[in-house]
C-alpha positions as CSV (number, residue, x, y, z in Angstrom):
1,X,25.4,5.9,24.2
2,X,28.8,4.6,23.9
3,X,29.1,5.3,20.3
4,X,28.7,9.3,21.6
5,X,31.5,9.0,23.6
6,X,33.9,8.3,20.4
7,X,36.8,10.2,18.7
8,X,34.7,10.3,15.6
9,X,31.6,12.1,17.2
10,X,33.1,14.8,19.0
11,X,36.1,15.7,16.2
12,X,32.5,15.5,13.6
13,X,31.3,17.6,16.4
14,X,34.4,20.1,16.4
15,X,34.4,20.5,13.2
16,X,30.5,22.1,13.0
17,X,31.3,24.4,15.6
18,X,34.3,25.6,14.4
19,X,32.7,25.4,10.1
20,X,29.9,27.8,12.0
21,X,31.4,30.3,13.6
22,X,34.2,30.8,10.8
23,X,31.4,30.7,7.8
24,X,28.7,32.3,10.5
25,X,30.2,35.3,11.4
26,X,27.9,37.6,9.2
27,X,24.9,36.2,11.3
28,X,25.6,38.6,13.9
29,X,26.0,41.7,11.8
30,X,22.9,40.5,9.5
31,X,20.9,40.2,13.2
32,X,22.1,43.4,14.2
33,X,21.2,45.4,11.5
34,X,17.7,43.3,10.9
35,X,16.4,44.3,14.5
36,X,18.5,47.9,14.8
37,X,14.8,49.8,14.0
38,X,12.8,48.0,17.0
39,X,12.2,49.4,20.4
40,X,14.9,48.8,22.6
41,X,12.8,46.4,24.9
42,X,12.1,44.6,21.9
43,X,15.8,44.0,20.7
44,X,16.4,40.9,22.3
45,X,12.8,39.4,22.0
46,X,13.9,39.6,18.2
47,X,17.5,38.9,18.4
48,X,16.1,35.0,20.0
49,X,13.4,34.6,17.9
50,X,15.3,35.2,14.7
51,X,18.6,33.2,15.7
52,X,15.9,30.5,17.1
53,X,14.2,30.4,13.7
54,X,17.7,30.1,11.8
55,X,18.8,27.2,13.5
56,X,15.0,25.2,12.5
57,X,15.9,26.4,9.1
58,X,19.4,25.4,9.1
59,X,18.6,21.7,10.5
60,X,15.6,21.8,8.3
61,X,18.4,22.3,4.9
62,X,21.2,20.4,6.5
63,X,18.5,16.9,6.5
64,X,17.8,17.5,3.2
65,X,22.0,17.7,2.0
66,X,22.7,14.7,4.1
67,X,20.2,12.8,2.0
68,X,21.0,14.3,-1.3
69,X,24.5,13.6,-0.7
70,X,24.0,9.7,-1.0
71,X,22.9,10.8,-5.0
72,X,26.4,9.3,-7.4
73,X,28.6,12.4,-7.6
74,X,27.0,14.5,-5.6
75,X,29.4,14.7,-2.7
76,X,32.5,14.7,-5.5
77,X,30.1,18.1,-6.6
78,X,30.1,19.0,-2.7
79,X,33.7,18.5,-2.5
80,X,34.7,20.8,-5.2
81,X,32.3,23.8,-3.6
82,X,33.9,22.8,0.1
83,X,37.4,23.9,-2.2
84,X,36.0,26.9,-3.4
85,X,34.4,28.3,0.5
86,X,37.9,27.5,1.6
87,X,40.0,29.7,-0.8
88,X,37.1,32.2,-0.8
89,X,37.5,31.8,3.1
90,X,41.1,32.5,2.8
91,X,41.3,34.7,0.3
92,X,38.4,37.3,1.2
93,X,36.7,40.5,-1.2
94,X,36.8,43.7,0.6
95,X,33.0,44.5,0.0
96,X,30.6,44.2,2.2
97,X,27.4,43.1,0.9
98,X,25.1,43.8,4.0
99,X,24.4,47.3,3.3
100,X,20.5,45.9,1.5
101,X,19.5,44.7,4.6
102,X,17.1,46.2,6.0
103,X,15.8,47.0,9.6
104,X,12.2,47.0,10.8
105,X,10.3,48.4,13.3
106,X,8.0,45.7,13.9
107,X,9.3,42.6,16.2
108,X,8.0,40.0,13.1
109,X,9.2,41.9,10.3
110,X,12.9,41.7,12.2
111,X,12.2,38.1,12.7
112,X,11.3,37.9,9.0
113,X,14.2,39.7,7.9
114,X,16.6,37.8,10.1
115,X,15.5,33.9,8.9
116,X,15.3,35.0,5.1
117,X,19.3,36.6,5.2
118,X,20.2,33.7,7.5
119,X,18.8,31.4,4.6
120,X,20.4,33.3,1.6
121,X,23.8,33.1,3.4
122,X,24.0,29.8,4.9
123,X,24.2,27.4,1.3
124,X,28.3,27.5,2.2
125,X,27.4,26.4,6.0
126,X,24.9,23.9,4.9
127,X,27.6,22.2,2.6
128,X,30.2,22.4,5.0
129,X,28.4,21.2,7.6
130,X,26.5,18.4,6.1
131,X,30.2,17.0,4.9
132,X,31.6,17.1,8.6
133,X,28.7,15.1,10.0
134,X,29.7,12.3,7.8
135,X,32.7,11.8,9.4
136,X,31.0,10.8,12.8
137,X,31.5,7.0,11.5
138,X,27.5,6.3,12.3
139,X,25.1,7.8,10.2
140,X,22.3,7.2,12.6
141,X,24.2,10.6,14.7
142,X,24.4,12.8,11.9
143,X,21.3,15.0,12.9
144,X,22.2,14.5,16.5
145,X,25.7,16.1,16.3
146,X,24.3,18.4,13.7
147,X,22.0,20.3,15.9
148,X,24.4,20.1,18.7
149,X,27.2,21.8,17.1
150,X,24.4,24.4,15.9
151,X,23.4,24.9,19.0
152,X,26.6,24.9,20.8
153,X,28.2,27.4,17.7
154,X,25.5,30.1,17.2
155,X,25.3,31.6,20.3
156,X,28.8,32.0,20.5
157,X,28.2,33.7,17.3
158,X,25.6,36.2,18.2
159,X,26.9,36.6,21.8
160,X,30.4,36.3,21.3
161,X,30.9,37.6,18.0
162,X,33.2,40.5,18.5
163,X,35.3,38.2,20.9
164,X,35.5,36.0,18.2
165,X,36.4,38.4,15.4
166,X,38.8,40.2,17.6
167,X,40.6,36.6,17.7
168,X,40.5,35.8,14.1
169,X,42.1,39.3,13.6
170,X,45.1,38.6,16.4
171,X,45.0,35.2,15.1
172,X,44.9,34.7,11.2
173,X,46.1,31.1,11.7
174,X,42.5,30.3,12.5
175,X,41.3,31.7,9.6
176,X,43.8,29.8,7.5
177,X,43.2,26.3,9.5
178,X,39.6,26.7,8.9
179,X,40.4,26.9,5.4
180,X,41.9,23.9,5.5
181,X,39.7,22.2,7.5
182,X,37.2,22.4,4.8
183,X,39.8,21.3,2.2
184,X,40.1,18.4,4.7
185,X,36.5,17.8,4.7
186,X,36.1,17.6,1.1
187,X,39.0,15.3,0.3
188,X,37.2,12.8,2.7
189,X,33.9,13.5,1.2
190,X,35.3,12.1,-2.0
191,X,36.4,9.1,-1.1
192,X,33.0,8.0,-0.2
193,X,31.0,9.2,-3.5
194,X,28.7,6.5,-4.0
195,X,30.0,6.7,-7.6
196,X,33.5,6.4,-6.9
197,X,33.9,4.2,-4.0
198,X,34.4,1.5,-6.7
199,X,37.4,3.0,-7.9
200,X,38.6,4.5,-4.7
201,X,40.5,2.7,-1.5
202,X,38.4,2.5,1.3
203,X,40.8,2.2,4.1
204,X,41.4,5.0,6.6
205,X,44.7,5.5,5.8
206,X,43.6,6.6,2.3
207,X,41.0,8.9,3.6
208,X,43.5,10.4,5.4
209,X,45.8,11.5,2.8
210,X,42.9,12.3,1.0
211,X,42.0,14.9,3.5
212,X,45.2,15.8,3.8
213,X,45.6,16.3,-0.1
214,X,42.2,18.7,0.3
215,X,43.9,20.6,2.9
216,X,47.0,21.5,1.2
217,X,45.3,22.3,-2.1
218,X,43.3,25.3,-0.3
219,X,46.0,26.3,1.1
220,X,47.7,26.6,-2.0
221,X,45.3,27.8,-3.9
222,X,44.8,30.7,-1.8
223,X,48.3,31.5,-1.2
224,X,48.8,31.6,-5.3
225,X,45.3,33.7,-5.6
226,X,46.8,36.5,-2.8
227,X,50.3,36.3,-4.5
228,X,48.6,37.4,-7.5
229,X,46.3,40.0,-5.8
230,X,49.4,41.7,-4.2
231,X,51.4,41.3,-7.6
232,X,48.6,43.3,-9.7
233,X,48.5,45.6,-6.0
234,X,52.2,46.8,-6.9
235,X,52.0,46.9,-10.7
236,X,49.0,49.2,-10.3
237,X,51.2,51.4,-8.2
């Protein structure tokens, strides 16, 4: 029990939450436009059942990456995606993909709809997220602090999303700091590659400015890709 009560556990368990709603935010428009056919009194029978069945999903595909991620290069693999969701998360397109979604009148069909979106769009949560629970320092709480942080994060998500996009728009820092904190997540995820840890320091120290290194790179990254963007902007005007 004491081992729950540590830095490492709830900053693992920070992390989740934060990774899901910044990643997750589509759930709530994907649920609302999977359930907008149904009968009113039906709404919220299908809003619960659908996030409900997400979240088994999620933990379902989040079990499997913890234990792929002990294959040799396969978190180095991770690392580099974690890099790529972080500039992409920085640096967003202005489509919107969610106009094939569609509703259905019937309560399981919704359902249906919700869990297979929810499963098409999550890959970038699943990586995320399976990296952060490493960094709990036991790996016996991995799937413990996964589920809590799912369960804690995606109602806040599907009940709070507006609140939380209204923030994020007041607020780009924490968009950018989410960013980051993936670029964090994968320069720590690195270090402990079971096919690098032979050529890698292990100390914490190490890990540190390897996260820190992940971090910055994002950061940069997506400040050169939006310099560009804005350059070609004003050329093309």
């Amino acid at each position: 029990m004491e081992e729950f009560l540590t830095p490492h556990f709830w900053f693992a368990v920070g992390q989740i939450i934060m990774i899901d709603i910044l990643l997750g935010g589509d759930n709530a428009v994907v649920i609302a436009l999977a359930c907008r056919q149904l009968p009113a009194q039906q709404r919220t029978q299908g809003i619960l059942w659908g996030t409900a069945g997400a979240i088994i999903l999620r933990v379902i595909l989040i079990f499997f990456a913890l234990t792929l991620l002990a294959i040799p290069f396969l978190k180095f693999v991770g690392a580099v995606l974690l890099i790529w969701i972080g500039v992409k998360l920085l640096t967003p397109d202005e489509e919107d993909d969610h106009g094939n979604i569609q509703g259905s009148d019937k309560l399981w069909g919704a359902v249906k709809t919700v869990i297979i979106a929810d499963l098409v769009m999550s890959i970038d949560n699943v990586i995320a997220i399976a990296g952060a629970a490493q960094t709990s320092g036991n790996a016996d709480h991995q799937m413990p602090l996964v589920i809590f942080g799912l369960l804690v994060s995606i109602p806040i998500i599907v009940w709070g999303s507006q609140l939380v996009l209204k923030l994020m728009d007041r607020f780009p820092l924490i968009i950018t700091i989410g960013g980051m904190l993936l670029g964090w997540i994968a320069g720590t995820m690195v270090q402990t590659d079971p096919a690098l840890v032979a050529y890698i320091p292990q100390d914490k120290m190490f890990g540190y400015g390897l996260g820190v290194a992940g971090a910055l790179l994002v950061l940069g990254l997506g400040k050169f890709i939006l310099s560009r963007r804005k350059a070609a902007s004003d050329a093309a005007a």
